[in-house]
Every structure is written in structure tokens, then in C-alpha cells.
N, C-alpha and C positions, 0 to 999 in steps of 0.2 A: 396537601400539595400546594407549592409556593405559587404567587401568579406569575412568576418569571416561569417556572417547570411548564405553567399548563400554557401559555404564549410560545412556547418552543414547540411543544408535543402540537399545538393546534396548527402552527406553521411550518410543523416540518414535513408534511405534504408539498409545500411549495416550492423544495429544494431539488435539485436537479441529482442525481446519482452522484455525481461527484462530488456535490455538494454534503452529503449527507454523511459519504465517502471522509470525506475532512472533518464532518463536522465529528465524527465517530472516533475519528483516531482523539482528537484535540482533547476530547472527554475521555477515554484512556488512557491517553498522556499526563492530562491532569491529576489525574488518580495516582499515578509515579511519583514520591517525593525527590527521589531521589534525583539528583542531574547527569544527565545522560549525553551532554553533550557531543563527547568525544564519539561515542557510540554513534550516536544522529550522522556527526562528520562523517565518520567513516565509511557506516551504511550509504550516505548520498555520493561520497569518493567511487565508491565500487559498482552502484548503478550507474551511475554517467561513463564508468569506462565500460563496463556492458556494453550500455547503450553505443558508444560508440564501435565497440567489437563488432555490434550487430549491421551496423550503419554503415562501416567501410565492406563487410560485409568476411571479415577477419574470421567470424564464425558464422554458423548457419544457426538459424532455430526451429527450435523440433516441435513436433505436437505434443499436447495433452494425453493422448492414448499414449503416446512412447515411451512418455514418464511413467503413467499407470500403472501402464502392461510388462514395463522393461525395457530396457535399450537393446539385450542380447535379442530379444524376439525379433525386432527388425534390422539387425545388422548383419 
């Protein structure tokens, strides 16, 4: 194991969820040769209108059980 690997692994307790969170994707991404750009765009295009759907308040958001369970069960 390189001393860069074991400097990461010994410091990555000190990272915050989020942190780690990124730090996870950034090393999956890397692994990709391929470029994904357009992809990237697009995915970040279509949560920020989400997000804003959610924020004007255009749609509602449902729970975890209603996905799980079904939407017919609670409607």
C-alpha cells in the first residue's frame, strides 16, 4: 500500500459525511474514462429544476415508505 493510500485511509475519519460523501463519488468518477460531461449537465439541469419544483412548492414530496410500499397504497 502506497503512503499516499495509507495518509487517506488514516485521515478519512476526519472527514465529515459530506465530506466523504464527495470524497466517494470523486474516486468513482475517476474510475470512468470515459467523459461524461453532457451527462454531468444534464443530471445538475434537472435537479435544480426539482429543486426548484419543490421550493415554489409546484409539487409536494412524499416519503420513503410511499416509494417502498407504493403510491397506490396511499392514494
Amino acid at each position: 500500500m502506497s503512503d499516499k493510500m495509507k495518509q487517506v485511509l488514516e485521515n478519512i475519519k476526519e472527514l465529515s459525511p459530506h465530506e466523504k460523501g464527495t470524497l466517494a463519488h470523486c474516486l468513482i468518477s475517476s474510475l470512468d474514462q470515459t467523459n461524461n460531461d453532457d451527462v454531468d449537465d444534464a443530471w445538475a439541469e434537472l435537479a435544480g429544476a426539482r429543486f426548484s419544483q419543490l421550493e415554489s412548492g409546484e409539487v409536494k414530496p412524499i416519503t420513503w415508505e410511499k416509494i417502498k410500499f407504493g403510491l397506490k397504497r396511499y392514494t
